[in-house]
C-alpha positions in Angstrom: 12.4 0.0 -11.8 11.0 3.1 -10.1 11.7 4.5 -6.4 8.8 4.0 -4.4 8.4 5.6 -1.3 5.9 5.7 1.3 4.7 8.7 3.4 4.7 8.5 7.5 1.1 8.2 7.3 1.6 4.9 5.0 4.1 3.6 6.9 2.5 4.0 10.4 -0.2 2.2 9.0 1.6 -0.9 7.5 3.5 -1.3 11.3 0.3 -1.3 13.0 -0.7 -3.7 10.7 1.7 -5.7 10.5 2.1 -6.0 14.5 -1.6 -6.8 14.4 -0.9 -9.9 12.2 1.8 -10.9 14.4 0.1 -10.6 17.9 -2.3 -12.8 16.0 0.0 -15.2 14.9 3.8 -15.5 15.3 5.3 -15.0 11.7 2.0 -14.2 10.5 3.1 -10.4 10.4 6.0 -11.5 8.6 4.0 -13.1 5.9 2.1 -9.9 5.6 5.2 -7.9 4.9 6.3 -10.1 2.4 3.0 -9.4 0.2 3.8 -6.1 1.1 6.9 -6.2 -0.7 5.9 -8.0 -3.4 3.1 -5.6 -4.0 6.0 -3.2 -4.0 8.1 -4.6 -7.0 5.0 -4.9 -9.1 3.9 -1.7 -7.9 7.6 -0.3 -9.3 7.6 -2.6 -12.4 4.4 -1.7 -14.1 2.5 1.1 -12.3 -0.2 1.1 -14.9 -1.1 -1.9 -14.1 -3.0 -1.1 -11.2 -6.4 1.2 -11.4 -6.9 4.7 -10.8 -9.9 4.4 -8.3 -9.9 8.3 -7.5 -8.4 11.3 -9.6 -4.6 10.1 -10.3 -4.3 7.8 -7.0 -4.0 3.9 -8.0 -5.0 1.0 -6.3 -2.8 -2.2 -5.6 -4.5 -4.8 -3.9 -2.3 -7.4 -1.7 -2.3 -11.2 -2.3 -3.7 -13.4 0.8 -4.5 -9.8 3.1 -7.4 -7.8 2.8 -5.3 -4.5 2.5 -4.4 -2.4 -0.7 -2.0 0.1 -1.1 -2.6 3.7 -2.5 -0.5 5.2 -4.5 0.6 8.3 -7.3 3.0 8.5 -9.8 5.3 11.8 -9.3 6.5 14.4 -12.0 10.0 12.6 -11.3 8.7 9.2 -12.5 9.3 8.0 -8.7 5.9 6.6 -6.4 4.2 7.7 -3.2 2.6 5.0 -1.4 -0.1 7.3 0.6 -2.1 4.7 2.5 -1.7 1.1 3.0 -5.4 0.3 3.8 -7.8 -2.3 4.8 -10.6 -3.3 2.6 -13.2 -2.6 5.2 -12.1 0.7 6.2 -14.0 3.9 4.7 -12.9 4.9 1.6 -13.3 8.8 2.7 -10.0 8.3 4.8 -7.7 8.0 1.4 -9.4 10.8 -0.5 -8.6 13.7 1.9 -6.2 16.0 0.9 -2.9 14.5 2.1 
């Protein structure tokens, strides 16, 4: 399996996320990391799996949320997770230069 690792950016946005779904409902944030995670592992398995939606930057959707993570495959074989990203936000915000 690769090494996949996410930037500040990413992770800031999966926190606030995540505390979102728990102020909504106790362990519901929880639940939300847990498809984070095993969007992870597949994301490390078989990156190919998922689409390239713009230039080399793939999309993983997550099971049960309405978010996706963003992410590129390195010159090392290792992953970036760039954005972790609700469906309903504008695209634009992923496709600036990082």
């Amino acid at each position: 399996m690769r090494t996949v690792r996410f930037t500040p950016t990413a992770s800031a946005e999966l926190l606030q996320a995540q505390d979102w779904y728990e102020n909504e409902l106790p362990g519901l944030g929880q639940r939300f990391l847990e498809s984070v995670t095993s969007a992870v592992e597949r994301i490390a398995d078989n990156p190919q799996q998922f689409p390239v939606i713009y230039k080399n930057i793939h999309r993983a959707l997550l099971r049960r949320f309405p978010y996706a993570l963003f992410f590129v495959k390195e010159i090392d074989d290792s992953l970036t997770v760039l954005a972790c990203f609700h469906g309903s936000r504008d695209p634009v915000h992923w496709q600036r230069p990082m």
